[in-house]
N, C-alpha and C positions, 0 to 999 in steps of 0.2 A: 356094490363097492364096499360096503360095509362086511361082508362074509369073505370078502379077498383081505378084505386089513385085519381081520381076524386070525384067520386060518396062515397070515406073513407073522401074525404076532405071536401065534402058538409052540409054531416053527423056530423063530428066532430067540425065542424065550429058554427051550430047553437046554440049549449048550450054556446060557447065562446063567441057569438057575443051578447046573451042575458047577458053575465057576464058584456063583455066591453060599452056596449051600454050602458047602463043603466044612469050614469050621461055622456050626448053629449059634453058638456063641456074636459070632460077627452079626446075623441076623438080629439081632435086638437093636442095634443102630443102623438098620433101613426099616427105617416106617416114617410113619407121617406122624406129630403130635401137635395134632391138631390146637389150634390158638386163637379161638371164633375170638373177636371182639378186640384180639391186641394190634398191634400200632406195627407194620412193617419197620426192618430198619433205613430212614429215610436217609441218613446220613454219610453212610461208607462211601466209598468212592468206587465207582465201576466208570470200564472206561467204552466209548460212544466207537462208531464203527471207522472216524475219520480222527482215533488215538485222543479224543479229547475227555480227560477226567470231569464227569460230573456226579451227580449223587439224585437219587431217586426223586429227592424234593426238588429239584433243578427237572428233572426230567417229567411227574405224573402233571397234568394239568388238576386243577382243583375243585374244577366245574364239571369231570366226570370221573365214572367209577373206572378201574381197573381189572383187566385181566392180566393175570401174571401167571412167568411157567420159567420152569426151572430147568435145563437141560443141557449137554455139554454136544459138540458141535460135533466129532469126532468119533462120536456113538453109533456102531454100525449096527444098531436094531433099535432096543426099544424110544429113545429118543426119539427118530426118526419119525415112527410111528406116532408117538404123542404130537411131534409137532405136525403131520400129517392129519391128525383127528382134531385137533383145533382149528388147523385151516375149515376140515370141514363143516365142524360148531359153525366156527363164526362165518362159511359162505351160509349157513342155512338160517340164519336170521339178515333176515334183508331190512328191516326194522330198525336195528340199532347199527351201525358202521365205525369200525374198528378206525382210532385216528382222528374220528369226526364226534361219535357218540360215547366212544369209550377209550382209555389206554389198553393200546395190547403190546405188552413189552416180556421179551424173552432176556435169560439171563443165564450164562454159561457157566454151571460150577466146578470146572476144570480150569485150573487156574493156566496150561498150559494154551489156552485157544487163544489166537489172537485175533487182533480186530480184522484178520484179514477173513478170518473163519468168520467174523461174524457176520462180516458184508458178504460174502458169498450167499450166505444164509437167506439176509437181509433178501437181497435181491431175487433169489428164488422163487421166495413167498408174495415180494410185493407183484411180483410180474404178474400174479395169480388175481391179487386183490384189482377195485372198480378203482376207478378213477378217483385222487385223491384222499383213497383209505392210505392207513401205514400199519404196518410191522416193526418194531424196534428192538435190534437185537444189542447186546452189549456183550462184554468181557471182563472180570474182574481178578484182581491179586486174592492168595488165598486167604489173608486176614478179613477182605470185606464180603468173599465168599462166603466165609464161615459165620458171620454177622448178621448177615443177613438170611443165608439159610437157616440160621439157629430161630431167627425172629417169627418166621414163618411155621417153625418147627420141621422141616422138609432133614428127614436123616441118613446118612449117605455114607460109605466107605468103599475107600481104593479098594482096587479088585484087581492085582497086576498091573494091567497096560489100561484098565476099564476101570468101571465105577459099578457094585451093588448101589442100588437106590430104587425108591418108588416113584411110581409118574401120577401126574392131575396136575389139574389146573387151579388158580386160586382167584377167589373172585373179592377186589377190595373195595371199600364204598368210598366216596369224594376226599374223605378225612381219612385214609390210606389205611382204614382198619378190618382187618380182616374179616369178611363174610362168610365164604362157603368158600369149602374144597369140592372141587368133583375129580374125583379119581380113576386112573386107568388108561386108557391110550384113545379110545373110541367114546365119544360122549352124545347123549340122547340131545337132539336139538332142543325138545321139549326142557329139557332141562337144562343145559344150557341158556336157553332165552330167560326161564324164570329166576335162575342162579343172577342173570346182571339186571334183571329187574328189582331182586333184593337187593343189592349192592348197590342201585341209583338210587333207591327208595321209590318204585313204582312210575318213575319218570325219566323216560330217556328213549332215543330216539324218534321216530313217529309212534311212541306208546299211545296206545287208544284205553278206554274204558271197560272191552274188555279185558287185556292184558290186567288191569288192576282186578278184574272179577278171576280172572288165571291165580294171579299173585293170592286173592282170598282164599279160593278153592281146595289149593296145593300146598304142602307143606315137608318140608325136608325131612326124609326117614333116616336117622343116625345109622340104622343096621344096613340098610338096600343102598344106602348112600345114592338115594335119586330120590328125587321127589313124588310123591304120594297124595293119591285125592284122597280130600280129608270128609268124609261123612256127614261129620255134624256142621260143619261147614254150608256145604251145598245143600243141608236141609233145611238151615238156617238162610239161607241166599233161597233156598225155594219157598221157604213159607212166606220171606218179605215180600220177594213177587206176587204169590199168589193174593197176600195182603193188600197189596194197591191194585191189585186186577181188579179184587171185589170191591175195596173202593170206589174205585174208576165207574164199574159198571153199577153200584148201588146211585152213586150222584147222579149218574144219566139216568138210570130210573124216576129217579125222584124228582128232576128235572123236568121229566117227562109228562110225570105225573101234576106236578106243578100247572104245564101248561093247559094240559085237559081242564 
């Protein structure tokens, strides 16, 4: 499945990239500028899929982390695909549950979608999700677009009828402050899982004690933009072990010895 969403994305990508390319100039306002550590805008007003105005701090709960994605409804390629590789992210961790364990909230930055685009959406995705997960999609005017895309750093220009922009996902911790980006349309579930494990703080859903030995292990490479086993880490995680084996097995010796 993953070599078909590649080879639709490759595809669909080249008449887009002939559209945006064209003056290079434009290309320096589609990228990402990345914003590890600052505060989404929680405030603007976007609007709910049944026309009702609320605002991000009305909508994240605060007892869990967030996954947020940026996309316009309308987007007959790479949209699509992004919100197709996040359904897949988030079916492949069955540990944390979207709705339950985490916010998973979509957000249209074409100001032209309405809330009818976004229930359709809406609906799409939840029929996919288990019982009781959600998807939350919205709609907002271009001033709280612009507000909140700028917050996140996500940079984007009209293209015609379409939108030049980059795709990922962003991953925000309890206190709505930005964690990690993972970028691209398809994302490694391994990364993924560990991406909202740093963004709970090591705790969330059925996380076990390994996941927190994952979280030690792994650590985010700025250049590969995926996470990477960290060496001195897992030597360090290996020597503790082997430290309380010999422990372990010195006491019972001596123990042993004791008894004779």
């Amino acid at each position: 499945m993953k070599f078909i969403h590649i080879f639709l994305f490759i595809l669909a990508l080249v008449p887009q990239l002939a559209l945006a390319i064209n003056d290079t100039r434009q290309m320096e306002n589609v990228s990402w500028d990345e914003k590890l550590g600052s505060i989404i805008d929680l405030n603007s007003k976007i609007i709910s899929t049944d026309g009702s105005n609320m605002s991000l701090d009305q909508i994240l709960d605060q007892d869990k982390p967030t996954v947020f994605v940026l996309a316009y409804y309308s987007c007959p390629r790479m949209c699509t695909f992004l919100l197709d590789g996040t359904f897949d992210a988030v079916s492949s961790n069955t540990e944390a549950r979207p709705g339950i364990d985490y916010n998973l909230v979509t957000l249209s930055f074409d100001s032209s979608d309405t809330p009818e685009f976004a229930r359709s959406k809406e609906e799409k995705y939840e029929k996919k999700l288990n019982q009781g997960e959600s998807w939350n999609f919205f709609v907002a005017e271009d001033i709280s677009i612009k507000s909140i895309s700028d917050s996140v750093g996500f940079k984007f220009v009209k293209d015609g009828n379409d939108f030049a922009h980059p795709a990922g996902i962003i991953f925000l911790t309890k206190e709505r402050k930005i964690s990690r980006y993972l970028t691209g349309v398809i994302f490694d579930p391994k990364d993924f899982k560990l991406a909202l494990l740093e963004a709970s703080g090591g705790v969330i859903g059925e996380s076990t004690i390994t996941d927190k030995v994952l979280l030690y292990c792994y650590d985010f490479d700025p250049v590969g933009k995926k996470y990477a086993l960290q060496a001195l880490n897992v030597i360090k995680l290996g020597g503790a072990v082997t430290l309380i084996a010999l422990s372990v097995f010195l006491g019972f010796m001596w123990l042993r010895k004791e008894k004779k």
